[in-house]
C-alpha positions in Angstrom: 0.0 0.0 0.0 1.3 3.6 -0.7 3.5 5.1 1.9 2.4 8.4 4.0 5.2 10.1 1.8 3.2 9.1 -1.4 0.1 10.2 0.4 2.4 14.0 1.2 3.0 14.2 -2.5 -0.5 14.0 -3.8 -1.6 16.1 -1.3 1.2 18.5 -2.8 -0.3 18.1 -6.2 -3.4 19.2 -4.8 -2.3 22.6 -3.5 0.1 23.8 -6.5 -2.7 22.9 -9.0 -5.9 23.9 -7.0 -5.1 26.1 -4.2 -3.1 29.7 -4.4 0.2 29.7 -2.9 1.6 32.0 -0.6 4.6 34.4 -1.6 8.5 33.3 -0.6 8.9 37.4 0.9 9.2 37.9 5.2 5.9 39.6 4.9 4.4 36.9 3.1 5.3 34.0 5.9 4.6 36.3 8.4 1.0 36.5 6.9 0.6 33.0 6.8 1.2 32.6 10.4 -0.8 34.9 11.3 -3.2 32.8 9.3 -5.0 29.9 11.2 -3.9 26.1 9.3 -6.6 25.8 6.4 -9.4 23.2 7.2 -9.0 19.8 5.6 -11.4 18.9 2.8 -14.6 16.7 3.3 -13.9 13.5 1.2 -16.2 12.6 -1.3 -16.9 8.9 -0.8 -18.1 6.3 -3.3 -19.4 2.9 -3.2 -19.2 0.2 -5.3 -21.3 -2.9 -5.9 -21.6 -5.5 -8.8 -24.1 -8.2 -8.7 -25.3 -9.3 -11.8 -22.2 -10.1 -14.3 -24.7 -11.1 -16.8 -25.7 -7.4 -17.3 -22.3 -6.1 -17.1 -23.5 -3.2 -15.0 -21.8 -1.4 -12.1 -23.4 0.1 -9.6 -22.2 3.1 -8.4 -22.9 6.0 -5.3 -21.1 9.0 -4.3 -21.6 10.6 -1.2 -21.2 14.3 -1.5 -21.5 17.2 1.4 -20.6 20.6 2.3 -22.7 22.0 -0.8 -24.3 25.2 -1.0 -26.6 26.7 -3.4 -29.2 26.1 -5.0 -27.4 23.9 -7.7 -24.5 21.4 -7.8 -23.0 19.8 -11.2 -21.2 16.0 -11.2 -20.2 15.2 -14.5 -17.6 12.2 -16.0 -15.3 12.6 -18.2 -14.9 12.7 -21.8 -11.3 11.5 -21.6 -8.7 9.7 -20.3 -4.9 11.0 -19.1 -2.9 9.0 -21.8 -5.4 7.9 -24.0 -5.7 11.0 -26.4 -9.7 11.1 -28.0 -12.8 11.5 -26.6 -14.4 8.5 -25.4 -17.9 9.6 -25.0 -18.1 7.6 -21.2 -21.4 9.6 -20.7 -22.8 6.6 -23.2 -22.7 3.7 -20.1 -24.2 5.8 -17.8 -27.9 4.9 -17.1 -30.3 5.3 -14.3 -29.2 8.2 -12.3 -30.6 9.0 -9.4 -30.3 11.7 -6.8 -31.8 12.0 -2.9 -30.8 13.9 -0.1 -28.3 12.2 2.5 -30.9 12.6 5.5 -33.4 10.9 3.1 -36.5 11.9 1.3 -37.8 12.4 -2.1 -35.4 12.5 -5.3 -34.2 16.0 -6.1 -34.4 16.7 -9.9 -32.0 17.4 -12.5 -31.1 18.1 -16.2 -28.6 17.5 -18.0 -26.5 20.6 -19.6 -24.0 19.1 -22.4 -23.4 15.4 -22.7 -21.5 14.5 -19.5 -22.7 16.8 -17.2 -25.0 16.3 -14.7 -27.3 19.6 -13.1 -28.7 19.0 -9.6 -31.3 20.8 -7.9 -30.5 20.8 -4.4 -34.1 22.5 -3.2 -31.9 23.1 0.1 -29.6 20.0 0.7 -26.7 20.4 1.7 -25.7 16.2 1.5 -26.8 14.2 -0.9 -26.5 11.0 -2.2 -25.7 10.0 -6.1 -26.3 6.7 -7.5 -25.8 5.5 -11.4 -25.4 2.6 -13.3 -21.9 2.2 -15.5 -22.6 -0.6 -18.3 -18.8 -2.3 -18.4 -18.5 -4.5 -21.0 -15.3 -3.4 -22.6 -11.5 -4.6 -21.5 -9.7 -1.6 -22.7 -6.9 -0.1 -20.7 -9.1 3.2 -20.3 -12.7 1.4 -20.1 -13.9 -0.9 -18.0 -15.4 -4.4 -18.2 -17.8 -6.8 -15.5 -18.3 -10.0 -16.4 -18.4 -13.6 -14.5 -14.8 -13.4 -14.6 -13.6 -10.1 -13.1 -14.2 -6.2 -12.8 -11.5 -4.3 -14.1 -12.3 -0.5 -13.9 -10.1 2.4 -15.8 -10.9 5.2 -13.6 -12.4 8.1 -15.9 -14.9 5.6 -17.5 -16.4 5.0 -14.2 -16.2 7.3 -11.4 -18.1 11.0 -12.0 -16.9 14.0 -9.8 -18.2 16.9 -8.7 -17.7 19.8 -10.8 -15.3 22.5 -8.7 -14.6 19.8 -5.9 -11.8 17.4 -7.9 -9.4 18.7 -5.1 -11.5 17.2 -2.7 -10.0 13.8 -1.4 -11.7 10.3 -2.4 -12.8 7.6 -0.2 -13.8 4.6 -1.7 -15.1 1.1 -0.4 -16.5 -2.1 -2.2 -18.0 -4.6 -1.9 -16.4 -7.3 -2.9 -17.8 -11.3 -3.4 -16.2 -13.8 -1.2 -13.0 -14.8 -2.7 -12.4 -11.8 -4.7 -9.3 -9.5 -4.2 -9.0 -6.1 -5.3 -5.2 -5.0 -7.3 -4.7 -1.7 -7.0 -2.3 1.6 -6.8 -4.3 3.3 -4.6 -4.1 3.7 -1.1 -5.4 1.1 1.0 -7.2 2.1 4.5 -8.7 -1.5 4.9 -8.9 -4.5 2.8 -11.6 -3.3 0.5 -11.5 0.5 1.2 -9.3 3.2 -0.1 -8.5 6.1 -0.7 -7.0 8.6 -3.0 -6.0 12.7 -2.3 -8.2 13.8 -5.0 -10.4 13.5 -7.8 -7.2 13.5 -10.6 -5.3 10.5 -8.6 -8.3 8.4 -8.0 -9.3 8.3 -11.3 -5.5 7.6 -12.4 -6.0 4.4 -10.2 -7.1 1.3 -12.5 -8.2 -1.4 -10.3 -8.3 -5.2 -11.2 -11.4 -7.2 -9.1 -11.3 -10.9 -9.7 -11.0 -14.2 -7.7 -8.7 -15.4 -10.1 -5.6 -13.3 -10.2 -1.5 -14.5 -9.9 1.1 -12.0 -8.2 4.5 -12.1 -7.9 6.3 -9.2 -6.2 9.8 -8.0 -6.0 11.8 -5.5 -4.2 14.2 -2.7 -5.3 15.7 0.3 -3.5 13.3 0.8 -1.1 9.8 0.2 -3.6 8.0 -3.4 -3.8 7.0 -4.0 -7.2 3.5 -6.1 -7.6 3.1 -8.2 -11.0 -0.6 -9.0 -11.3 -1.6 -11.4 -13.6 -5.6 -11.9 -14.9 -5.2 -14.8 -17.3 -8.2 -16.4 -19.2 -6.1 -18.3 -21.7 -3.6 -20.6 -20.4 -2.3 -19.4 -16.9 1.2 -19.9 -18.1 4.1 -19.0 -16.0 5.5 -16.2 -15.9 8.5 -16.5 -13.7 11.1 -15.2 -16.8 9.1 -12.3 -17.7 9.4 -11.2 -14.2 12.8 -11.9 -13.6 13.1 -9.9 -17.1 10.9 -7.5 -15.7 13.1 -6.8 -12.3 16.3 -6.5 -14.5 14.1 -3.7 -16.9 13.0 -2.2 -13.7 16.1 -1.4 -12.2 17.4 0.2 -15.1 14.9 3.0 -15.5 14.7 3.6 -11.2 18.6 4.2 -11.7 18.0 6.5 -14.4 15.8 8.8 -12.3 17.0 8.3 -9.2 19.0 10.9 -8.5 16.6 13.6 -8.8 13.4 11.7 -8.2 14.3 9.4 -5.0 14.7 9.8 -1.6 16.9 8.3 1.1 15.6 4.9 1.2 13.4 4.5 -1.4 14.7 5.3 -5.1 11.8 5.8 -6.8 8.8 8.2 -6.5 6.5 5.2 -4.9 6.6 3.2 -2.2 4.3 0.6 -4.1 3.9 -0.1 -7.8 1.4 -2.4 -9.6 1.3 -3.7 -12.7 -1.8 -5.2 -13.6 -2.1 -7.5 -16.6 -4.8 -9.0 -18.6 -3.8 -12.1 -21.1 -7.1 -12.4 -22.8 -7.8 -13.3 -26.2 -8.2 -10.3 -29.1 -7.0 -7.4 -27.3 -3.8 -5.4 -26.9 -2.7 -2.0 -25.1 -1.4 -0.3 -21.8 -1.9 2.8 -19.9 0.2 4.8 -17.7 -1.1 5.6 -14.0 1.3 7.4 -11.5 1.9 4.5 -9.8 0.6 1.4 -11.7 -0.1 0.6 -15.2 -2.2 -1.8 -16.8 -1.7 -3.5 -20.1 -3.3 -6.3 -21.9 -2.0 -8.9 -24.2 -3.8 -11.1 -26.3 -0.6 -14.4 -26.6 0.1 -16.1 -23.1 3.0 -15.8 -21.6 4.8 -19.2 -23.2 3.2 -18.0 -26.7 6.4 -18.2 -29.5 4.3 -16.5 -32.2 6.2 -14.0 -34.2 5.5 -10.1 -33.6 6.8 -7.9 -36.6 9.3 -5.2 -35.3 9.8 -6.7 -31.7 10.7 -10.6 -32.9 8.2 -12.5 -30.7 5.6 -12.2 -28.3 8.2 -11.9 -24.9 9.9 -9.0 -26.5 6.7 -7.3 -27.3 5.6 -8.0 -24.0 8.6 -6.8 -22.1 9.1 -3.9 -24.4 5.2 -2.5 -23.6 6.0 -3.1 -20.0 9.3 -1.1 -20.0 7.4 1.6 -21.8 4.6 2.1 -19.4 6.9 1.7 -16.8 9.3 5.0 -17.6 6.0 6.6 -18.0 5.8 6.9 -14.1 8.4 9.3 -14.5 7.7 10.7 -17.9 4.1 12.5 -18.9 2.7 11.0 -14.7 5.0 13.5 -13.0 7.5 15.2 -15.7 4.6 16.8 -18.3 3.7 19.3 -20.4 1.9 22.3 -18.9 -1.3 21.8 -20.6 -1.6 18.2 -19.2 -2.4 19.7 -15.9 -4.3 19.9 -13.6 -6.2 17.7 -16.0 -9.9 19.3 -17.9 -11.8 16.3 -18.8 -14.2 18.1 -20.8 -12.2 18.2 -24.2 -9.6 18.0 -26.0 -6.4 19.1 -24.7 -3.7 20.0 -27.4 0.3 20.0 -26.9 3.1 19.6 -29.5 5.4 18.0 -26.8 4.1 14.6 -26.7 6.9 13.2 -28.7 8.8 14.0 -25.8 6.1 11.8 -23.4 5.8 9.3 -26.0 8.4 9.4 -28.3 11.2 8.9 -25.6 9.4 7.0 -23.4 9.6 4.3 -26.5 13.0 5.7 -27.2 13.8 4.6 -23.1 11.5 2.1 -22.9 13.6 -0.4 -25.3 17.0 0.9 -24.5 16.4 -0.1 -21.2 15.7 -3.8 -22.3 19.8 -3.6 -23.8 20.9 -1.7 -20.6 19.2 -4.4 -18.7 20.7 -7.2 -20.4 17.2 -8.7 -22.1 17.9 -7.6 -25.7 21.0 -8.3 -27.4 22.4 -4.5 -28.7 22.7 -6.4 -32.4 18.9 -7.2 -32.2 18.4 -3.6 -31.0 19.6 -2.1 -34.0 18.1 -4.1 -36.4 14.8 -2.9 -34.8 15.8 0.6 -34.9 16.6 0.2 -38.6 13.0 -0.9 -39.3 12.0 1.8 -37.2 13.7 4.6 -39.3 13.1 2.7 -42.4 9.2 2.8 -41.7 9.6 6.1 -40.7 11.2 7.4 -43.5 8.3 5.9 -46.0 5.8 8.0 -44.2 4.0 10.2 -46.6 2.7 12.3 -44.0 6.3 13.7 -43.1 5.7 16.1 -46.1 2.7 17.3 -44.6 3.1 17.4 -40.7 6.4 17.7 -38.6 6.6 15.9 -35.2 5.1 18.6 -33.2 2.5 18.6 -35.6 1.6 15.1 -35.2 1.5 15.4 -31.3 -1.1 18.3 -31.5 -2.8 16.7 -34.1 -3.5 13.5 -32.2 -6.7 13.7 -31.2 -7.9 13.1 -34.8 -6.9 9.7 -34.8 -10.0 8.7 -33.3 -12.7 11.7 -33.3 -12.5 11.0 -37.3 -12.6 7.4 -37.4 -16.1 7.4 -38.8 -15.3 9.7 -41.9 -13.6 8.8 -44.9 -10.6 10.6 -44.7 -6.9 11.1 -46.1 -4.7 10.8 -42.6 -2.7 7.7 -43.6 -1.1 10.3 -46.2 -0.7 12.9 -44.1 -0.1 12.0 -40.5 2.2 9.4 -38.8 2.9 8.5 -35.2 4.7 10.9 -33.1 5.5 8.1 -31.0 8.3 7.1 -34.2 9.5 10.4 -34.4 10.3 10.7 -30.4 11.8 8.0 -30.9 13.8 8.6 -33.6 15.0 11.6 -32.4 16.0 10.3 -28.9 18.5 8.6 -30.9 19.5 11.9 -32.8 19.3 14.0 -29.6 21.3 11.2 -27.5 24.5 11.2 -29.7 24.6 15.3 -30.6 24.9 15.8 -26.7 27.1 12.6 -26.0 29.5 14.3 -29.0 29.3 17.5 -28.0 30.1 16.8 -24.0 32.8 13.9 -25.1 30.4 11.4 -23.4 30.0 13.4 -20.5 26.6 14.1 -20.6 23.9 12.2 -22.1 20.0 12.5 -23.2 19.5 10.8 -19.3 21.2 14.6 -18.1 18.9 16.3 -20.0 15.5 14.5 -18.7 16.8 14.4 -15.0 17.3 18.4 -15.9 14.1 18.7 -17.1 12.5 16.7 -14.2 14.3 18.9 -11.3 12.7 21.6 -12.9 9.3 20.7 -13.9 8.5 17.6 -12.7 5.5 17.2 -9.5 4.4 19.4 -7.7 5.8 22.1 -10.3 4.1 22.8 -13.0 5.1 21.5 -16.7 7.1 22.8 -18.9 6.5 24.9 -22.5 7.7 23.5 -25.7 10.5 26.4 -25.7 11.9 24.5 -21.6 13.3 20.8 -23.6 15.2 23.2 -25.8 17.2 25.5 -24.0 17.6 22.4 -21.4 19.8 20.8 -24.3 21.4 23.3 -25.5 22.5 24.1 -21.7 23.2 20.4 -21.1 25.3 19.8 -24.3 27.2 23.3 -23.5 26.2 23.8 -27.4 23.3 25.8 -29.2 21.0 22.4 -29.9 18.1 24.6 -31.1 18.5 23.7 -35.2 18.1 20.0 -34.1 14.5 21.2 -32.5 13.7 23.8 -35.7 14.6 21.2 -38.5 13.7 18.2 -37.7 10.9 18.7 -34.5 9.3 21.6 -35.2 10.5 21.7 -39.1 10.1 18.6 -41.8 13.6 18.5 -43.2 15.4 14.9 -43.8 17.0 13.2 -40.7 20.9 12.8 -41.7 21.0 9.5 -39.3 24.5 8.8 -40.9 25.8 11.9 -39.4 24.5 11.2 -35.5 24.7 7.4 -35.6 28.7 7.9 -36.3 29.1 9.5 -32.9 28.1 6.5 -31.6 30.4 4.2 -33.4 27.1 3.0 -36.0 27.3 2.5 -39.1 23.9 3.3 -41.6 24.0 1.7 -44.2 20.9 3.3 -46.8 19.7 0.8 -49.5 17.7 1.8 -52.4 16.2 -1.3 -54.3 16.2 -1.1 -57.7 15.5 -4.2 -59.0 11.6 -4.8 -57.3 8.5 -3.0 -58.5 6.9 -0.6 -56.5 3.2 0.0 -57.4 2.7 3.1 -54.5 -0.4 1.6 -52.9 -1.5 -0.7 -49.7 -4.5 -3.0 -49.7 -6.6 -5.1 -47.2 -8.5 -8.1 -47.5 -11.7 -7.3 -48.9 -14.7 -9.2 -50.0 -14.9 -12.6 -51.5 -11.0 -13.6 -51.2 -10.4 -10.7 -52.9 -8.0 -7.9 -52.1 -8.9 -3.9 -50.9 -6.7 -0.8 -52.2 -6.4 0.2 -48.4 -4.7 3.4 -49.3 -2.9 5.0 -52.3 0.4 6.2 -51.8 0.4 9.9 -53.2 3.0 10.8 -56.8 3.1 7.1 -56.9 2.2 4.6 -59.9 -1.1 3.6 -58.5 -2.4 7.3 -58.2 -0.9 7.8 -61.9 -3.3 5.1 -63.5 -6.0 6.0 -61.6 -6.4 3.4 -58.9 -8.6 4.3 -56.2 -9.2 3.6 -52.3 -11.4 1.0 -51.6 -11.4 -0.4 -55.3 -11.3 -4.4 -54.9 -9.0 -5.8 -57.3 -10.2 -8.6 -58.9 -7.8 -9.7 -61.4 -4.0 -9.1 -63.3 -3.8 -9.1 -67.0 -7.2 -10.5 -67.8 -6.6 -13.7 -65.3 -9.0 -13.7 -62.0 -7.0 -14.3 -59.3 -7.8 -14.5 -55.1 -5.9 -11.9 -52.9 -2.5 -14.2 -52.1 -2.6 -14.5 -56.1 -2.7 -10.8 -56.6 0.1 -10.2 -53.9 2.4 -12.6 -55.3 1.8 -10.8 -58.7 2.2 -7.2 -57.3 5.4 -8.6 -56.1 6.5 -10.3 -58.9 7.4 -7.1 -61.4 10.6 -5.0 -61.6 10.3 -1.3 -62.4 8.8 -0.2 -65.5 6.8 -3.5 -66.2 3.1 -2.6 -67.2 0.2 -5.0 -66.4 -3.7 -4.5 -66.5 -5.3 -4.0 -63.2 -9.3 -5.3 -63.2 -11.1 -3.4 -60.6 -14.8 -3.0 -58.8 -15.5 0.3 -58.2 -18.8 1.3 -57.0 -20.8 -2.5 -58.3 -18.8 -2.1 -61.9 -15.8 -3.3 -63.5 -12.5 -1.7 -64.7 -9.4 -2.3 -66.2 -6.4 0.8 -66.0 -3.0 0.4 -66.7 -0.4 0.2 -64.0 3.2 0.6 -64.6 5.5 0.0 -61.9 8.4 2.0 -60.8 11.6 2.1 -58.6 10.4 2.4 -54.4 12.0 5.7 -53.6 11.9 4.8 -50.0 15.5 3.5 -48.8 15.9 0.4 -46.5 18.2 1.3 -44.0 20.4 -1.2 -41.5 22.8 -0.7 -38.5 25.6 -2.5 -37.3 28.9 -0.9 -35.2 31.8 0.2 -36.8 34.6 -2.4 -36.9 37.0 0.6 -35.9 35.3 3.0 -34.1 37.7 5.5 -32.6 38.2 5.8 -28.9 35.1 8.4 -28.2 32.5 6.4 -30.7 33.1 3.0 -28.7 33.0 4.9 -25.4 29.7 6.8 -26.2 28.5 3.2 -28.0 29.1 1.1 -24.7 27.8 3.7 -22.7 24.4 4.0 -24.3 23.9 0.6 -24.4 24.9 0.0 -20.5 27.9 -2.2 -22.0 30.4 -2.5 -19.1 
């Protein structure tokens, strides 16, 4: 359970985000003594039931006092800290009810936009809310009841009162015999709990079941929980949490200098992490002192996963991830990330700095750790820029762009729209540039001073309970670490479009980049899907490419090559049969009718990149090359 020093820094969080401060001057603390201690916050406390799995519905009541006139507001949110589109949670909630806390008749109310509730409080100053949450969804920022379990991401479930989400949280359930609760929050008594405020008990995922494995471990002062809700196989998963400890370690080290105390290294006194291994789904979520991720593949599953090699590494590397999020984007954050408005959308162009280098950390950790050969790293950074580097939206949007941009990746899902050409992950890009960011400030320093010195720099300064920094903050940082001007590294390739010259940065390292152009394979400029009738889906055209030139079209179903029907693994095999400037006849369905254009292949101008160290790197390159990679 959290420590009273975890409980001191929420509590911290609280004042710098919702209360005014006092000034630092003599006159100023002589004020506040003369000023009697403020009185402590009512909680808000909630209740929790569940009794009929069948209908996947929670029941839910908050208990709410100290209200004054003649109207109070709860609402839920629209949103979810780390999970970056409206989710419309105001959907599952159903029969919602409000009385008095001394009893009586219902109190009316209205509702005044989609997730906000408007009570009439004809005089009461307690009263009592109740609602239904249908939960029927296993998604790291939803919530599911079933036979099985109750897992609950926060913000889809609990509603809070409108100007009171600095008021603390108390929280008890009522849990079935045999059923354990697994959760980050603070425990008062075996099924109650309790949270500072509003912002950190909704950040609290909690896992319900009868049926859930832990393994713990301990390191510099924190005990680490590994929860385990498996409906697939109940493998072990012993290595993964040996794996696990190693990965662990790494990333406490990294901060710990400027974000541990004596004893006790990281920012926690207890972490969970909270996994589901149930079929068809996929995901994590950061929480400030637990995460929760699900994977669809057991633990003993040795099925293949493009860019990570198999289903461990995948696993370990998502872990590792949400993991270095405890300290990046949960405490270390952009100003407009807090205090947290769940009402809408809430834009940034520094995500590929809470992202980007939290995948950027999240596998280099796995090679610091010992878990990922530094070979097999590189090969997956090579995919990584190669896939990067193919993007047609990096003519379109820079990095920063695709961080504020984010929130269309979801709110448009239901339009027909051109995003695959003009938008990418910023979670690449931060990524990419960790790399390019790393090297220029291990060159510049002679291995000195790394990209580590500059997040530690940024955390002393902006991290909990201070508020987050402005895109301008990561760039004078680096410049002042690196004891260099950094800033055209931010303007061209962050904030600006222009080509990344890996070759350049990679060499300070002691890597070699190696950039192939294939000449000899057709490229026909377009991606498809499997569409009806065994037949393959033009999924997207890629744009100045041959398939725009003859005329190809998105979702036109290709139905045969040169006159000859063929199924979809047919038409594949063809597509990647040609060399550059061989012409075939494309037969298409477009809107119930048949076509034939003309499709002449050309030369991909995309180059396939591949890493490997230098075989005489000088003196500096193999010191800043073992030192990245934790090579002793």
């Amino acid at each position: 359970m959290p420590s009273r020093m975890l409980s001191a820094s929420l509590l911290c969080a609280s004042l710098v985000f919702g209360l005014p401060a006092f000034g630092s001057t003599a006159a100023g603390s002589a004020a506040a003594s003369a000023v009697a201690a403020p009185t402590p916050l009512s909680p808000i406390r909630y209740e929790l039931k569940f009794e009929k799995p069948n209908t996947h519905l929670l029941d839910v009541t908050m208990h709410i006092d100290g209200l004054s006139g003649a109207t109070a507001d709860v609402a839920i949110p629209d949103w979810a800290p780390g999970s970056y589109y409206i989710e419309n949670y105001s959907a599952n909630v159903q029969g919602f009810k409000v009385r008095p806390e001394s009893g009586g008749a219902e109190l009316k109310w209205r509702k005044t936009d989609s997730q906000t509730w408007q009570i009439d409080l004809a005089g009461a100053t307690s009263i009592t809310v109740s609602y239904q949450i249908f939960a029927n969804t296993l998604q790291n920022n939803i919530a599911q009841y079933n036979d099985r379990h109750v897992f609950i991401g926060g913000p889809s479930v609990w509603m809070y009162l409108v100007g009171g989400k600095e008021r603390p949280a108390e929280l008890s359930i009522d849990v079935p015999t045999g059923w354990k609760v697994a959760t980050g929050m603070e425990h008062t008594g075996e099924h109650t709990f309790r949270a500072a405020d509003y912002n950190w008990f909704a950040d609290a995922p909690l896992e319900i079941s009868g049926d859930i494995q832990e393994k713990t471990f301990q390191i510099s002062g924190t005990t680490y929980h590994v929860i385990v809700h498996d409906v697939v196989g109940k493998a072990d998963f012993s290595k993964f949490a040996d794996d696990l400890q190693k990965t662990v370690a790494q990333s406490v080290a990294m901060w710990q200098p400027v974000a541990g105390s004596v004893g006790q290294a990281a920012p926690f006194k207890e972490y969970y992490f909270i996994f589901h291994i149930w079929p068809n789904t996929g995901g994590g979520l950061e929480h400030l002192n637990s995460t929760q991720i699900d994977f669809g593949k057991d633990w003993d599953s040795t099925d293949p996963v493009p860019g990570y090699g198999d289903q461990a590494m995948l696993k370990l590397f998502v872990t590792s991830h949400e993991f270095f999020h405890a300290w990046n984007v949960k405490r270390l954050r952009p100003l407009p990330l807090g205090p947290f408005d769940y009402t809408q959308m809430v834009h940034t162009p520094s995500l590929w700095i809470s992202e980007g280098l939290t995948s950027y950390y999240g596998a280099l950790m796995l090679v610091r750790a010992g878990v990922l050969e530094p070979q097999k790293y590189l090969d997956g950074i090579a995919r990584l820029m190669t896939n990067f580097d193919a993007m047609p939206g990096r003519k379109e949007r820079s990095i920063e762009d695709t961080s504020w941009d984010t929130w269309y990746s979801r709110s448009v899902v239901s339009q027909e729209n051109n995003l695959r050409n003009t938008n990418y992950s910023y979670y690449d890009g931060g990524q990419v540039m960790g790399h390019i960011l790393d090297f220029a400030i291990r060159n510049a320093t002679n291995n000195q001073k790394s990209l580590d010195d500059w997040m530690r720099l940024l955390y002393s300064r902006y991290a909990l309970p201070k508020p987050g920094f402005q895109p301008e903050d990561p760039v004078r940082a680096a410049s002042e670490i690196a004891g260099t001007d950094l800033s055209p590294l931010f303007t061209k390739y962050i904030s600006g479009k222009e080509p990344i010259p890996y070759e350049q940065y990679f060499a300070y390292a002691g890597v070699t980049v190696e950039k192939k152009f294939d000449t000899t394979k057709g490229w026909a400029g377009l991606t498809t899907t499997a569409g009806d009738n065994g037949h393959l889906k033009i999924q997207n055209i890629i744009p100045g490419g041959p398939a725009e030139t003859s005329g190809l079209d998105v979702n036109d179903e290709i139905f045969g090559i040169d006159g000859r029907v063929l199924d979809g693994d047919a038409v594949t095999k063809e597509l990647g049969a040609h060399k550059p400037g061989d012409t075939v006849k494309v037969t298409v369905v477009r809107l119930g009718e048949f076509r034939e254009l003309t499709l002449t292949f050309a030369a991909n101008p995309n180059p396939t990149y591949s890493l490997k160290p230098m075989e005489n790197p000088t003196p500096q390159q193999k010191a800043i090359y073992n030192s990245w990679l934790g090579i002793k």
